[in-house]
Kinemage of the C-alpha trace (Angstrom):
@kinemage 1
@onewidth
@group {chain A} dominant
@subgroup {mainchain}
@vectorlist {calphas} color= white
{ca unk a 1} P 23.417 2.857 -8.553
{ca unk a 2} L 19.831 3.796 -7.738
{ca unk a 3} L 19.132 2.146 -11.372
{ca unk a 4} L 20.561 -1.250 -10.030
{ca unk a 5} L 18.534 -1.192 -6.539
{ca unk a 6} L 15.416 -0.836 -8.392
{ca unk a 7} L 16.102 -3.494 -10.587
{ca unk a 8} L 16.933 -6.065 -7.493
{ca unk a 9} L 14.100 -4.975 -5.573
{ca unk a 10} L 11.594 -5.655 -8.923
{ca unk a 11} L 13.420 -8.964 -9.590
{ca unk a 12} L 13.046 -9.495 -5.557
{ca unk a 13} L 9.403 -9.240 -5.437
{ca unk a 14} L 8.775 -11.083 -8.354
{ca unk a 15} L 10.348 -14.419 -7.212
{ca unk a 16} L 8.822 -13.335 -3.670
{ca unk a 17} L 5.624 -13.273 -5.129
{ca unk a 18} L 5.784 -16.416 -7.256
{ca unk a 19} L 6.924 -18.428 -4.507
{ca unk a 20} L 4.108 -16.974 -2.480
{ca unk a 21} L 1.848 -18.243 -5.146
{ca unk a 22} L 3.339 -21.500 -5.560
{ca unk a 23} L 2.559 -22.222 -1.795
{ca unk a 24} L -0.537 -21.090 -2.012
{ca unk a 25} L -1.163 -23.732 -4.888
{ca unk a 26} L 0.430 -26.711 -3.205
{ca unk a 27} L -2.068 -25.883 -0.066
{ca unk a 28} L -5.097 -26.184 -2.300
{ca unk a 29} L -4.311 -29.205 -3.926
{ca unk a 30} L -3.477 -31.026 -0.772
């Protein structure tokens, strides 16, 4: 079960992160 939370919470902050970043980008370029 723990082996499974993990997993979410990686998989999580990876498409947390990536969005983050995509923001980020669409500020600078306007």
């Amino acid at each position: 079960m723990m082996a499974t939370f993990y997993l979410f919470t990686f998989f999580f902050s990876i498409t947390f992160w990536n969005f983050l970043l995509n923001k980020q980008f669409d500020w600078e370029i306007l």
